[in-house]
C-alpha positions as a Markdown table, in Angstrom:
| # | Residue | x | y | z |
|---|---|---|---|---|
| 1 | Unk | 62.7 | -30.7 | -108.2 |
| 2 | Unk | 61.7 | -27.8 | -105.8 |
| 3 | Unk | 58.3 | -28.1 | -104.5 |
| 4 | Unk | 55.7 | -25.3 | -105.1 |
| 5 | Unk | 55.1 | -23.6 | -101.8 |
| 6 | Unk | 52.5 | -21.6 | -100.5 |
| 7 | Unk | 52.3 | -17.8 | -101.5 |
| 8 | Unk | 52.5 | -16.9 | -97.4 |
| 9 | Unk | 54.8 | -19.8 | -96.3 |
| 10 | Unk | 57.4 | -18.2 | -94.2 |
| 11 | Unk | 58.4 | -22.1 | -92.3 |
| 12 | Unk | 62.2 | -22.0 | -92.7 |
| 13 | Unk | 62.1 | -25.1 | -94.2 |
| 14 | Unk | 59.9 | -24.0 | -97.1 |
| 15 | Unk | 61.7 | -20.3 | -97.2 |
| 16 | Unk | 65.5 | -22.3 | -97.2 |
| 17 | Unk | 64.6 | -24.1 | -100.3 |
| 18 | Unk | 62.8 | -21.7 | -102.2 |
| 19 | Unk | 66.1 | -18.9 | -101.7 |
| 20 | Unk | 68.6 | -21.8 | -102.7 |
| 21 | Unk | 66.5 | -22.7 | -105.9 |
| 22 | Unk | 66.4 | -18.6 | -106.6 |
| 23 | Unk | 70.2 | -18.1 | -106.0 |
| 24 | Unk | 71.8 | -17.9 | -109.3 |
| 25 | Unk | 68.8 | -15.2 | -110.4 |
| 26 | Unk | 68.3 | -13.5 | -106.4 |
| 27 | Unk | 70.1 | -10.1 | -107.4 |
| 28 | Unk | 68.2 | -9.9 | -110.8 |
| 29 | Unk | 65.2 | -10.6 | -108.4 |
| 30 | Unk | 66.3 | -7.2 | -106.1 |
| 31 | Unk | 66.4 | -5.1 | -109.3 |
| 32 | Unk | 63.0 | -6.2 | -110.5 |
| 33 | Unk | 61.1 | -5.9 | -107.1 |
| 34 | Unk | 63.1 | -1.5 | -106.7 |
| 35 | Unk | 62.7 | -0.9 | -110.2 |
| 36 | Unk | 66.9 | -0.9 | -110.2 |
| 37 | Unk | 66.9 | 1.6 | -107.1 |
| 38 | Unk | 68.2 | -1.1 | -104.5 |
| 39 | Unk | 71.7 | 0.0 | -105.1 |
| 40 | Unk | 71.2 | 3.4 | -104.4 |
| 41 | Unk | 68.5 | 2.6 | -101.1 |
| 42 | Unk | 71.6 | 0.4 | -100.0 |
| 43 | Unk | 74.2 | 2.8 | -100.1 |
| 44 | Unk | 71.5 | 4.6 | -97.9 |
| 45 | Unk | 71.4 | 1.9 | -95.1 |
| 46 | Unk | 75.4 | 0.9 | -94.7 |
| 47 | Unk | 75.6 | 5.3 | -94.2 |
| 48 | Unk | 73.0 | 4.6 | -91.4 |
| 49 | Unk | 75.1 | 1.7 | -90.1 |
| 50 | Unk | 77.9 | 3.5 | -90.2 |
| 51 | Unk | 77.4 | 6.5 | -89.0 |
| 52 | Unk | 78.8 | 5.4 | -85.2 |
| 53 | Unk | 82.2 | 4.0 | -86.7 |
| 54 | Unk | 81.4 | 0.4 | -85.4 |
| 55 | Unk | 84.2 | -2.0 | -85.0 |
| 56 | Unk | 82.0 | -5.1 | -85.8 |
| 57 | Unk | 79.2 | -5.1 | -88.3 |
| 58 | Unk | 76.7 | -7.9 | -88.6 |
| 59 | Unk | 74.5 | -8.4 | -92.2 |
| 60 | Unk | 71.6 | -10.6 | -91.1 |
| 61 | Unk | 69.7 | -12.5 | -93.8 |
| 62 | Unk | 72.9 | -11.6 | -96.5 |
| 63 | Unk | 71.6 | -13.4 | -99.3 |
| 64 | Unk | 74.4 | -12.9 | -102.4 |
| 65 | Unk | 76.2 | -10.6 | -99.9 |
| 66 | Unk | 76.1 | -7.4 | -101.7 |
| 67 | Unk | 75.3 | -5.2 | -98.2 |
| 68 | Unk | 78.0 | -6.8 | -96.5 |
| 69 | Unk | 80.5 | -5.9 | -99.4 |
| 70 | Unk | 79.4 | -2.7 | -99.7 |
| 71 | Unk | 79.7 | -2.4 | -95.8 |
| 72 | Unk | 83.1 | -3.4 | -96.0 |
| 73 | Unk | 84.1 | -1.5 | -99.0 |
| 74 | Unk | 83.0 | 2.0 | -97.0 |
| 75 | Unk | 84.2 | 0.6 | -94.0 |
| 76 | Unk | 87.5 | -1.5 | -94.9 |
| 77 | Unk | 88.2 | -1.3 | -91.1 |
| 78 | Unk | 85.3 | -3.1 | -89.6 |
| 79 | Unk | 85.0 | -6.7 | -89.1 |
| 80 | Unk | 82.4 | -7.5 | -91.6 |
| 81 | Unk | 80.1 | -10.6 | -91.1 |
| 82 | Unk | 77.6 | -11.9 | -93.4 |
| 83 | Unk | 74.8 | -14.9 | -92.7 |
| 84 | Unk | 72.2 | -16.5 | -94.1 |
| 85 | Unk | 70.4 | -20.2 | -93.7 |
| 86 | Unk | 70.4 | -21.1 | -97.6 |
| 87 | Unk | 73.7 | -22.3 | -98.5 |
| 88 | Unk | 73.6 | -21.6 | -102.2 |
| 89 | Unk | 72.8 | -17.9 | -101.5 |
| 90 | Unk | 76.6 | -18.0 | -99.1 |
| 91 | Unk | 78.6 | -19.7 | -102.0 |
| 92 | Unk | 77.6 | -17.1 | -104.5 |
| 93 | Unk | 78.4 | -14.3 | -101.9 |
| 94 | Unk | 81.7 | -15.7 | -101.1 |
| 95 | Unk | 82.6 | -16.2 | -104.8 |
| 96 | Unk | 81.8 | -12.1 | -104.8 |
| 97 | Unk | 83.8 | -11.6 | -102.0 |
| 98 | Unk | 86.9 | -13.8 | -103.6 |
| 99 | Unk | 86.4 | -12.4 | -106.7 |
| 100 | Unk | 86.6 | -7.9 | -105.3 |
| 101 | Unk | 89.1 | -8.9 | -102.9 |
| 102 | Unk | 86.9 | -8.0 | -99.8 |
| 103 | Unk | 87.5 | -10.0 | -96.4 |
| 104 | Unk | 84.1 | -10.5 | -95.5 |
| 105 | Unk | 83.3 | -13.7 | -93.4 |
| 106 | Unk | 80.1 | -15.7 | -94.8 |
| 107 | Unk | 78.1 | -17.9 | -91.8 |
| 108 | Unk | 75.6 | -20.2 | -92.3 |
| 109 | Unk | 73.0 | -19.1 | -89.4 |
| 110 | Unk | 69.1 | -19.1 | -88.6 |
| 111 | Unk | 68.5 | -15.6 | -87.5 |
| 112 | Unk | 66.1 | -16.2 | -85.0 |
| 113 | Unk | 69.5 | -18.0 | -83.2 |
| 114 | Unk | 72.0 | -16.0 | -84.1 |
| 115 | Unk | 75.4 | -18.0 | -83.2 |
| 116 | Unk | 77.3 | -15.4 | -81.4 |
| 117 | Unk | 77.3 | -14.2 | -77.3 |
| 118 | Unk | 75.5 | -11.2 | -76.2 |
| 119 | Unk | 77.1 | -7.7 | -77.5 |
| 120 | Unk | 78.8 | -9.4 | -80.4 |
| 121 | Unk | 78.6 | -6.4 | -82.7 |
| 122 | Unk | 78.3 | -2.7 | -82.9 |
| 123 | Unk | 75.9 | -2.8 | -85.7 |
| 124 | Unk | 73.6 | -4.7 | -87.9 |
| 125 | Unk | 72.1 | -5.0 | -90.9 |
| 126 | Unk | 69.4 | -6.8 | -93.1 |
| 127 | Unk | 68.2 | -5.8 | -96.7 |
| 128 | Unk | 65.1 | -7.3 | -97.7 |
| 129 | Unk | 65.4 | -10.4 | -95.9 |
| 130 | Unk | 63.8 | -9.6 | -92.4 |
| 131 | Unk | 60.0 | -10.2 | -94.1 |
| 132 | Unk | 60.5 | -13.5 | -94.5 |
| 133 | Unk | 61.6 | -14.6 | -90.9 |
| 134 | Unk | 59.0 | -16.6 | -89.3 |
| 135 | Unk | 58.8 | -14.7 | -86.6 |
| 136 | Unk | 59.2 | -10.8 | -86.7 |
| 137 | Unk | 60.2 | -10.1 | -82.9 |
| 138 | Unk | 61.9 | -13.0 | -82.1 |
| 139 | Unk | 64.3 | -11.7 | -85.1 |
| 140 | Unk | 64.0 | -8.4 | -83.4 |
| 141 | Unk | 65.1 | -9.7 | -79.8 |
| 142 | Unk | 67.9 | -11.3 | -81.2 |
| 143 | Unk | 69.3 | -7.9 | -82.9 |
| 144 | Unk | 69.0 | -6.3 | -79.8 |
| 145 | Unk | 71.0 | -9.3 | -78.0 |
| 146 | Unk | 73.8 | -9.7 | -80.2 |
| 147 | Unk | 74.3 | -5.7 | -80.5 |
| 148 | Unk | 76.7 | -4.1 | -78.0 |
| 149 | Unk | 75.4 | -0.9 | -76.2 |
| 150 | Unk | 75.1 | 1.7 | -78.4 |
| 151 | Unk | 74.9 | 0.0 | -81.2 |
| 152 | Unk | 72.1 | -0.2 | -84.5 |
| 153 | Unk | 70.1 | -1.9 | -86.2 |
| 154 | Unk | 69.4 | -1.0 | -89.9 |
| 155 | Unk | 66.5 | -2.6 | -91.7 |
| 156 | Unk | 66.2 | -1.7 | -95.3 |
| 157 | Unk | 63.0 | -3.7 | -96.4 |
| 158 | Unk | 59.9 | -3.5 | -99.1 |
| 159 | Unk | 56.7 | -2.0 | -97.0 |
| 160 | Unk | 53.3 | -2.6 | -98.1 |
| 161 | Unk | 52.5 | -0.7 | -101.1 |
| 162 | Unk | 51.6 | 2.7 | -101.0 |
| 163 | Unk | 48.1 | 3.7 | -101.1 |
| 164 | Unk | 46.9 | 6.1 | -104.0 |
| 165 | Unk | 47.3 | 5.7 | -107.5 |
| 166 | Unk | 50.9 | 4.5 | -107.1 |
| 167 | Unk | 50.5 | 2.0 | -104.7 |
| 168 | Unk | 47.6 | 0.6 | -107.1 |
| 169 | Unk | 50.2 | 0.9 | -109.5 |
| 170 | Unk | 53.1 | -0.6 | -107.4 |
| 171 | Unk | 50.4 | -3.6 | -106.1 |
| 172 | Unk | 50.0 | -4.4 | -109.2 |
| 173 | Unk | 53.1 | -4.8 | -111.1 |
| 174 | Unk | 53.7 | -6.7 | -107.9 |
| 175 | Unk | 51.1 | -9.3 | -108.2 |
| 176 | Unk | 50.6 | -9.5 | -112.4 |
| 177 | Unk | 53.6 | -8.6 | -113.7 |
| 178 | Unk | 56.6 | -9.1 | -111.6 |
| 179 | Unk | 55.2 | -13.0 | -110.9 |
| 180 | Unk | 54.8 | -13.9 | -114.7 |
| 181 | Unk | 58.7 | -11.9 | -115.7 |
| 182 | Unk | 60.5 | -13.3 | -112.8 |
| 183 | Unk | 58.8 | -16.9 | -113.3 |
| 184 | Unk | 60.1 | -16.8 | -116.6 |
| 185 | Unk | 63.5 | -15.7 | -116.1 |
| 186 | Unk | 63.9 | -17.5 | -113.1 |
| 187 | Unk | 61.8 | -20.9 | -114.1 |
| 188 | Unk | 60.7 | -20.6 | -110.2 |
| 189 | Unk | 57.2 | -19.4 | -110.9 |
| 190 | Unk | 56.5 | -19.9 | -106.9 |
| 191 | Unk | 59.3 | -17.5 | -106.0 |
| 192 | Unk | 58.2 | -15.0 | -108.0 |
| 193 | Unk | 54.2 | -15.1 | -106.1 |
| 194 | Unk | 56.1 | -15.7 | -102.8 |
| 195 | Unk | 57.9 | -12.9 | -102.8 |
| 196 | Unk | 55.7 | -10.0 | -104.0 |
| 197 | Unk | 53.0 | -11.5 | -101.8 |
| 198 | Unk | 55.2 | -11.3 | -98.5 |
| 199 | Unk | 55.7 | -8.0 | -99.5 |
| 200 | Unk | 52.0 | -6.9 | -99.5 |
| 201 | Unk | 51.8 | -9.0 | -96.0 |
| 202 | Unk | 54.7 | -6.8 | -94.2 |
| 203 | Unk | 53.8 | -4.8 | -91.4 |
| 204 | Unk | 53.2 | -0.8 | -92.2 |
| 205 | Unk | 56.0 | 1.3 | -91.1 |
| 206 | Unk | 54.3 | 2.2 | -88.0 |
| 207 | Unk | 54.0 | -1.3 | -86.8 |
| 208 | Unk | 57.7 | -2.4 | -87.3 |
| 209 | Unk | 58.7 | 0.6 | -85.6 |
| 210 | Unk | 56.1 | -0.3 | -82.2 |
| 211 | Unk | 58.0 | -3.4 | -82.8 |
| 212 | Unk | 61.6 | -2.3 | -82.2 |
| 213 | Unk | 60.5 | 0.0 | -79.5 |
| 214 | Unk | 58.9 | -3.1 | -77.6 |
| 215 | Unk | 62.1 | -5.0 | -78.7 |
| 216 | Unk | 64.1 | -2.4 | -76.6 |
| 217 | Unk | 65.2 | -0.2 | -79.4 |
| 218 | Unk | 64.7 | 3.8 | -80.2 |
| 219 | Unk | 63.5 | 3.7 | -83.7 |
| 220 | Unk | 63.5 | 5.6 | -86.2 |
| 221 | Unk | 61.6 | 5.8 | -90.2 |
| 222 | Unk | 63.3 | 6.8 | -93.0 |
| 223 | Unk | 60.8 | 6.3 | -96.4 |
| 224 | Unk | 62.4 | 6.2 | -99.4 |
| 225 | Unk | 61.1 | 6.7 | -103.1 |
| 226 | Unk | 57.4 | 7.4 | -102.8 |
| 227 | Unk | 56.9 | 4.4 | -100.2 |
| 228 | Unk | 58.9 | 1.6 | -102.1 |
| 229 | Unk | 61.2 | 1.3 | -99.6 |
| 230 | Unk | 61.9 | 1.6 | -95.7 |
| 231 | Unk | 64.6 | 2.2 | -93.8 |
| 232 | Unk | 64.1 | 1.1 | -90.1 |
| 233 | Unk | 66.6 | 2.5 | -87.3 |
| 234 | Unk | 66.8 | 1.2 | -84.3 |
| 235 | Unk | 69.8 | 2.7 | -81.6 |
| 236 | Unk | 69.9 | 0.3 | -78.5 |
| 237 | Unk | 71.1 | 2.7 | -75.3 |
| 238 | Unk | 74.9 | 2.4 | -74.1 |
């Protein structure tokens, strides 16, 4: 049995078990934390990836693999690779990928030592996965290493809740009523205050974007549906 971690745990150890204990429910999760708009904000970020025509595409943090289908559905050209650190999260993403008929190739990998030589890929991606690395610009450094001049970075993540009546709104379906519906879905109570808590811990959109600039990177800010969502663009220069 899974321990209970803390609400702010981001140690890899702790994170690792808690995603492979939330596989089987993880895309159920993704529709609960966008209100069922996640589809719609990814189609948004694999345009953004894609916009260069990149040979190679990475998907950082993959999870169940749905990004790095989609990437590979719009771009059936492309090398596609997907990793991730929790190994139940890769099965059920390669059981996707079997299953559409999409050649996608599922790593296990810690993203803060990414597995491949400087300039690996033209682009790269991560969907609501880069708030719970450990550490925010080691991540970032590694992007910029493993992406070949001219290449992007896409981050499509869950910023800090609005402020106004809808982030009120949003803050607390987040930490009343998301934690009690998921936790009974899912059984994984923990998950379900993990998850809407790192979410209310992210940076604000002006922070991560100081943070790919210091990582190398020209950013940019895309924010999507009120404030729900992000999308964070980074170009690294050829």
């Amino acid at each position: 049995m899974m321990r209970a971690v803390d609400p702010v745990d981001r140690r890899p150890e702790a994170v690792r078990g808690m995603f492979d204990a939330i596989a089987e429910r993880y895309d159920l999760l993704n529709r609960l934390l966008s209100f069922g708009v996640d589809r719609r904000w990814r189609r948004l970020a694999a345009r953004e990836a894609l916009a260069k025509s990149p040979a190679r595409v990475l998907d950082v943090a993959t999870g169940t693999g749905d990004l790095a289908l989609l990437l590979k559905r719009l771009a059936p050209g492309a090398e596609v690779v997907g990793v991730d650190f929790a190994p139940e999260m890769l099965k059920r993403a390669q059981a996707k990928a079997e299953r559409v008929g999409l050649g996608v190739r599922f790593l296990e990998a810690d993203a803060l030592a990414l597995p491949f030589p400087d300039g690996s890929f033209d682009a790269l991606t991560v969907a609501f996965g880069f708030r719970n690395f450990a550490d925010y610009r080691r991540g970032l450094a590694e992007f910029f290493r493993v992406l070949a001049p001219g290449g992007r970075a896409v981050i499509l993540e869950f910023p800090p809740p609005p402020k106004g009546l809808w982030g009120r709104i949003y803050r607390l379906y987040h930490r009343r009523v998301l934690p009690a519906v998921g936790g009974w879905i899912s059984g994984r109570p923990e998950a379900y205050r993990y998850l809407p808590e790192s979410v209310v811990r992210f940076p604000p959109p002006e922070e991560l974007a100081a943070m790919l600039q210091a990582a190398g990177f020209r950013p940019r800010v895309r924010i999507l549906t009120g404030g729900l969502a992000g999308l964070f663009i980074g170009d690294k220069d050829a």
